[in-house]
C-alpha positions as CSV (number, residue, x, y, z in Angstrom):
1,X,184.1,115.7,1.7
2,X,182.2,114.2,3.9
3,X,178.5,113.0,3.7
4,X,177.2,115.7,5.9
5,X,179.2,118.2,3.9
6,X,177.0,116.8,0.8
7,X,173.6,117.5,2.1
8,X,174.7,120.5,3.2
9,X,175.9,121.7,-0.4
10,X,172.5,119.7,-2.1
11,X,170.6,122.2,0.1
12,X,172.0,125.3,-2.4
13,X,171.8,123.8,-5.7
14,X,169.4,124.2,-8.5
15,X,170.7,121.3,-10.5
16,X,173.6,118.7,-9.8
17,X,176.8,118.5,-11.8
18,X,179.7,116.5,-11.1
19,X,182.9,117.5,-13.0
20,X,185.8,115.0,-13.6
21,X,189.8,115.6,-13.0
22,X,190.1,116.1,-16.8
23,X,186.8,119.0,-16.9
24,X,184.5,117.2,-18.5
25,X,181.2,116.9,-16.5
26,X,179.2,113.3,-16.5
27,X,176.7,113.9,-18.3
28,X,173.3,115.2,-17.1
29,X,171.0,112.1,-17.7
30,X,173.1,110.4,-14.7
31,X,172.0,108.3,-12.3
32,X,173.1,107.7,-8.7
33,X,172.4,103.9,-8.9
34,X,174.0,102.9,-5.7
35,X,174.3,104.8,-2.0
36,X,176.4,102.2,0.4
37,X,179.1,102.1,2.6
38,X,182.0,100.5,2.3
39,X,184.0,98.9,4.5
40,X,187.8,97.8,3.9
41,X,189.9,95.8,7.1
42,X,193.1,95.3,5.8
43,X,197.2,94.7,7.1
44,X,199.9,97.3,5.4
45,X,203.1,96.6,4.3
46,X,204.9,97.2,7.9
47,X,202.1,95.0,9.5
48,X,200.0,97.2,10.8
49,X,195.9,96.2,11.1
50,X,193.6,99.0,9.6
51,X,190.2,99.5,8.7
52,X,188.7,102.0,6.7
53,X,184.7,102.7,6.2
54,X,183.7,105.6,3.8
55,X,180.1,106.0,2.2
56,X,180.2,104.9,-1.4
57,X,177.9,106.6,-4.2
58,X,178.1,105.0,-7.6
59,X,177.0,106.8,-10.8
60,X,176.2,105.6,-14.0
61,X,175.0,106.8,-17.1
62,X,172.0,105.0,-19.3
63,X,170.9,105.8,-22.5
64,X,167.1,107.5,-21.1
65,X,169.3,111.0,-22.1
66,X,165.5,112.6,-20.8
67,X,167.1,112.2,-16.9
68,X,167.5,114.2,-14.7
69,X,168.2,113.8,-11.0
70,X,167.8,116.8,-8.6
71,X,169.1,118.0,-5.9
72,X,166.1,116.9,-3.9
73,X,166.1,113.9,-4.8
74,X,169.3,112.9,-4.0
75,X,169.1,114.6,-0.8
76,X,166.4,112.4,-0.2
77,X,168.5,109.0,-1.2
78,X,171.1,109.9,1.1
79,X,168.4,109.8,4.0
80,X,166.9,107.2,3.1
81,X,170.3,105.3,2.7
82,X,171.3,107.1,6.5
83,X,168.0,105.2,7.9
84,X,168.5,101.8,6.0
85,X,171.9,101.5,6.5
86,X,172.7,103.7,9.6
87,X,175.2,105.7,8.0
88,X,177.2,108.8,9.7
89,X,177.5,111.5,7.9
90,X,181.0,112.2,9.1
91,X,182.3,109.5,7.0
92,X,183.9,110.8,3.4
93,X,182.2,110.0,0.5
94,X,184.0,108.1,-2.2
95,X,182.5,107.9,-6.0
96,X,182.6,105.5,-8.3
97,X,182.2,105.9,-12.0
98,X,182.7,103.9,-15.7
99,X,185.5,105.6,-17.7
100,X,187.6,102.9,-19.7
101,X,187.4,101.5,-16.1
102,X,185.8,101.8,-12.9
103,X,187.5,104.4,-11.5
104,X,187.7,105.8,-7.9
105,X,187.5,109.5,-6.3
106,X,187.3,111.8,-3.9
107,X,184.7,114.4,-3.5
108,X,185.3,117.9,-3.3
109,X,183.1,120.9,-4.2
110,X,183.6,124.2,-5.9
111,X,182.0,126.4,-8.4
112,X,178.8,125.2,-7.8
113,X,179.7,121.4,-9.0
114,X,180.7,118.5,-7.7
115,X,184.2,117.8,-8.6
116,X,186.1,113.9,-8.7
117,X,189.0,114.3,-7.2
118,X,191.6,111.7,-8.7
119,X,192.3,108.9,-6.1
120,X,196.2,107.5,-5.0
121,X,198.0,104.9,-3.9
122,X,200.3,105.3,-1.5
123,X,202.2,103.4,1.2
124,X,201.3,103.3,4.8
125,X,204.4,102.3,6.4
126,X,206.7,104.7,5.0
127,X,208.8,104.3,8.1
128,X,209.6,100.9,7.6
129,X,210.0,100.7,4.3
130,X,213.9,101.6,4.1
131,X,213.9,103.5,1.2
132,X,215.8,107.0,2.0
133,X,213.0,110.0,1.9
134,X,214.7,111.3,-0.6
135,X,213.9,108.3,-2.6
136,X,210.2,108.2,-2.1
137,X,207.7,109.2,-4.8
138,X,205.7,111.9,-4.9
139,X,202.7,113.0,-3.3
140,X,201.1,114.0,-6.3
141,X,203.2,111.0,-8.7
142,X,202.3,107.6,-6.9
143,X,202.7,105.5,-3.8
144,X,205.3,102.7,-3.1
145,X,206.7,100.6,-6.4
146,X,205.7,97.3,-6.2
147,X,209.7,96.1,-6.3
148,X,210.8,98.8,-3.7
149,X,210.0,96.1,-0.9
150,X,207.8,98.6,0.6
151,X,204.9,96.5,-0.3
């Protein structure tokens, strides 16, 4: 989803939600404590140069269970964030929140929430890794092992 995608949803709501891969939803008192973007330059396995940017929201939950943060309001963030940082709003938004660990998703929307979409691994050079197709993982499973000399 992209950033413009998000302020365009934000425009429809009454109240945010954002719902995890396993259903539950972060709790309401949230906060969106960071609005960045992030950039990652980095060299695959096969040798290739890439570089990534995404816009990153992080959210975090306190104990002040009296918050609430609107649509409006974050709506609002984002713009100011667009001006400060000179985001684009084509760039996908990535979230960050504290389960047993930081974890990383997606963002999608449906049913009038917010939903984390798990993130993967994967392997960028598929073509030069040598394993046989037939051999590689999963979509859905996991990227390239470690000791496949893929990566």
């Amino acid at each position: 989803m992209t950033l413009q995608e998000v302020k365009h949803q934000l425009e429809n709501l009454d109240s945010l939600q954002f719902q995890l891969p396993n259903g539950d939803i972060v709790p309401q008192h949230f906060h969106v404590t960071e609005v960045g973007e992030v950039s990652k330059h980095f060299i695959d396995c096969g040798g290739t140069m890439r570089h990534e940017k995404k816009v990153n929201f992080q959210l975090w939950t306190a104990n002040d269970v009296d918050h609430r943060l609107q649509p409006k309001k974050l709506k609002n963030i984002i713009q100011l964030s667009e001006k400060k940082l000179q985001l684009s709003d084509t760039l996908e938004v990535e979230v960050e929140y504290q389960g047993s660990t930081i974890g990383k998703y997606h963002l999608d929307f449906q049913n009038e929430k917010f939903q984390l979409v798990t993130t993967l691994t994967d392997c960028l050079a598929k073509d030069q890794c040598g394993i046989p197709e037939e051999q590689m993982p999963k979509k859905e499973t996991a990227g390239c092992n470690p000791n496949s000399g893929c990566c």
